[in-house]
C-alpha positions, 0 to 999 in steps of 0.5 A: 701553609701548603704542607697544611693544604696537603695535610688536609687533603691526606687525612681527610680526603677530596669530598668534605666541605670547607667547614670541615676542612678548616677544622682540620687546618686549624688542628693540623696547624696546631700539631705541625708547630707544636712537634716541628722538633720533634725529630731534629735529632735526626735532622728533619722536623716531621714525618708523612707518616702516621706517626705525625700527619699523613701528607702526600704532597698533592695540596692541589686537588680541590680549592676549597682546601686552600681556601680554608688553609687561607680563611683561617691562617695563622689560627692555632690552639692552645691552652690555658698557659697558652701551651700549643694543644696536643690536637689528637685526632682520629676516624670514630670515637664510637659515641664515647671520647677517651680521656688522654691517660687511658692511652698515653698514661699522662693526663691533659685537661683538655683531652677529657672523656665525653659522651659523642653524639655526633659519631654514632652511626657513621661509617666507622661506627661499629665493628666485629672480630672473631678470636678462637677461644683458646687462643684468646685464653692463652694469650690472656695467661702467657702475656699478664700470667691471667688465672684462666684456671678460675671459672669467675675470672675466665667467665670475666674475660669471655664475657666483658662488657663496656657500657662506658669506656675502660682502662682495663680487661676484665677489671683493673685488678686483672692488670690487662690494658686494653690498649695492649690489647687493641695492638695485639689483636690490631682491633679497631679500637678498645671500646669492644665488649666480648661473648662466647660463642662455641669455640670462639669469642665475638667481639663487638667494638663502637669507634675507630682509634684512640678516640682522645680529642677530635673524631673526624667522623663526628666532626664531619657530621656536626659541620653537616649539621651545622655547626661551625669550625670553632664549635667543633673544635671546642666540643671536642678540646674542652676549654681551649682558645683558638689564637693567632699563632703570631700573638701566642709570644706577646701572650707568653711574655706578658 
């Protein structure tokens, strides 16, 4: 429960309220218990890094950390086969959830795509990149071998527009994954649509992440709306339980 505390205070900093911090427990304990062997091969559970949970070890700077971590002990996510929940989570989903399989090619049931209200406008809402065109261009045809020599296919990848969010550049023929873009290009996220602009295209992106399951921004704004921790966590995982991990093995023996 102190790795939570600090956990809690790396991922979501000094300022939130209580509410919200005892959403981040509960997803934060979630995902600790649900990877803890992940890395035993190499002699340790979990990292402090991205790739698990940021944790820099303070876990003593604001109280009301603790007391969330205390106010909601023991509680964890699971699904349907009382399964520990993938409990993503990241910045800003730019008004839409993805759904798992456009990131990680494995569809879950509970990490489904949703229209966020709660997201839009807040910090991480907007973003806008400039790329030279040619070297966009010549990215496009070195990487995915993309006919940049067909005036409607590079008009399609000049000009690409995201009304909802999609698995693929310019159409799924087209074979380019936008998360492949999204790292290639260290962009914000892959919900963006682009424009010519002389020798540049502009791109126009909603969100910060991967946007499967939980946005903190959003989260953060629906807790100062009023919402409840347990109405967060079930806006953003669809059809999940929130359990005591202790009763989670009576469940599963049954």
């Amino acid at each position: 429960e102190q790795y939570l505390i600090g956990v809690i205070e790396s991922e979501s900093g000094n300022y939130q309220s209580k509410e919200y911090y005892k959403v981040q427990a509960i997803i934060s304990r979630t995902y600790a218990l649900k990877h803890k062997t992940k890395f035993l091969h190499e002699g340790f559970m979990l990292t402090d890094l991205v790739n698990c949970q940021v944790y820099f070890g303070k876990y003593y700077q604001n109280p009301k950390m603790k007391e969330a971590v205390e106010e909601t002990i023991g509680l964890v996510l699971v699904d349907e086969e009382m399964h520990y929940i993938t409990a993503a989570f990241y910045s800003n989903s730019g008004g839409q959830t993805e759904n798992s399989d456009n990131v990680w090619n494995k569809p879950v049931s509970y990490l489904r795509s949703k229209t966020d209200p709660f997201s839009i406008g807040k910090n991480n809402y907007k973003w806008t990149k400039t790329i030279n065109k040619s070297k966009w261009l010549s990215y496009l045809k070195e990487k995915y071998d993309y006919p940049i020599e067909d005036s409607l296919k590079r008009s399609k990848a000049l000009n690409f527009r995201q009304k909802n969010r999609k698995k693929y550049l310019a159409g799924w023929d087209s074979h380019v994954l936008l998360t492949d873009v999204r790292k290639d290009w260290r962009l914000k996220s892959t919900y963006f649509s682009a424009r010519e602009d002389g020798e540049n295209i502009i791109l126009k992106g909603n969100g910060f992440g991967h946007a499967v399951g939980l946005s903190q921004e959003g989260a953060m704004n629906m807790v100062d709306l009023g919402y409840s921790y347990t109405d967060v966590l079930h806006f953003y995982y669809t059809n999940v339980f929130l359990i005591d991990a202790d009763r989670r093995l009576y469940y599963l023996l049954e």
